[in-house]
Structures are given as C-alpha cells and as structure tokens.
N, C-alpha and C positions, 0 to 999 in steps of 0.2 A: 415482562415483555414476552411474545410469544415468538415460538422457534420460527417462524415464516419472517415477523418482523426482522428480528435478528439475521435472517440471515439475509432480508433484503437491505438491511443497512450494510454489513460486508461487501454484497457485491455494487453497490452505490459508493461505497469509500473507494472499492478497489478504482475505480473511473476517477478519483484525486480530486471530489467535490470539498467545499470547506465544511466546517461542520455545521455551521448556518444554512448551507447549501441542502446540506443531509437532511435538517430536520424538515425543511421546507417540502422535501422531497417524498421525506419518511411517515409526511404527518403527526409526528410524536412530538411530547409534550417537553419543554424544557428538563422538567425532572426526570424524563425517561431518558432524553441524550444525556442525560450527567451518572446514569446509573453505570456500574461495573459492567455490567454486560454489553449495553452499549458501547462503552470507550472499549472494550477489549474487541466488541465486532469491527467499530471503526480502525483499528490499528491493527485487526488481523488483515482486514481489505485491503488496507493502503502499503500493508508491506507484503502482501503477497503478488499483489500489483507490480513492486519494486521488486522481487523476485523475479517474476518473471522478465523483466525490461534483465536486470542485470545475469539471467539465463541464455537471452537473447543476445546480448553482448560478447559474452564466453563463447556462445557456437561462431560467432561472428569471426571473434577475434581466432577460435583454431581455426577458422577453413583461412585465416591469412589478413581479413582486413587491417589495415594498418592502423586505421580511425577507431576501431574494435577495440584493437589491443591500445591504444593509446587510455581510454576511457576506463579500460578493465584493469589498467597497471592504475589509473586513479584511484579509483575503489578501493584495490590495496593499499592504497597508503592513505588514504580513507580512515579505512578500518583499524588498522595501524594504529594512526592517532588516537582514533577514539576508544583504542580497548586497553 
C-alpha cells in the first residue's frame, strides 16, 4: 500500500466508518483491508478518534461539568476492568 493510501484509510477510520464502509470508500481490494498495515491504519484512526472524544471529556469534566465527570469516572472503571 502506498503512504497517501494508508494514511487516507486513518483519517476515514478516525470518522468510525465500518470496515466495509472503508474499503468502499478507500477503493482497496479485500486483500489490501486484511494486510497489517491496513488493520494497524484502521485502529490507529479509530482510537485516535477516541482519544480525542475522551480528551474532550477530561477538559470538560476540570472546567466542572458534572455530565463530564460522570462519563470520565466511567472510563476509569472501564479501563479498570479491562487491564
């Protein structure tokens, strides 16, 4: 795959399309969405995407929101669970 493809599948994952969505999108061939490079673009997108949302959350939740901090104390126990 070439570095422009790659990196337009990243920022097409970060937007939370499915991967059928991607290839549709990406014009790549089934064997190119199953390659390493692929699945590592599409999971660097979609959780940089979730980075930023649960970034967003954090500023939220210190300037006070209460709906913020609710969401961000989920997270943690989230994370929690799953580590």
């Amino acid at each position: 795959m070439k570095d422009e493809q790659i990196k337009n599948l990243e920022q097409m994952a970060e937007l939370q399309f499915t991967d059928a969505e991607l290839q549709l999108i990406s014009g790549l061939r089934t064997q190119e969405m199953q390659s390493l490079e692929a699945k590592v673009a599409i999971a660097t997108g979609r959780l940089r995407a979730e980075a930023a949302v649960r970034q967003s959350i954090r500023t939220m939740a210190e300037q006070g929101s209460s709906q913020a901090q609710k969401q961000f104390i989920a997270l943690v126990e989230q994370r929690k669970q799953n580590n």
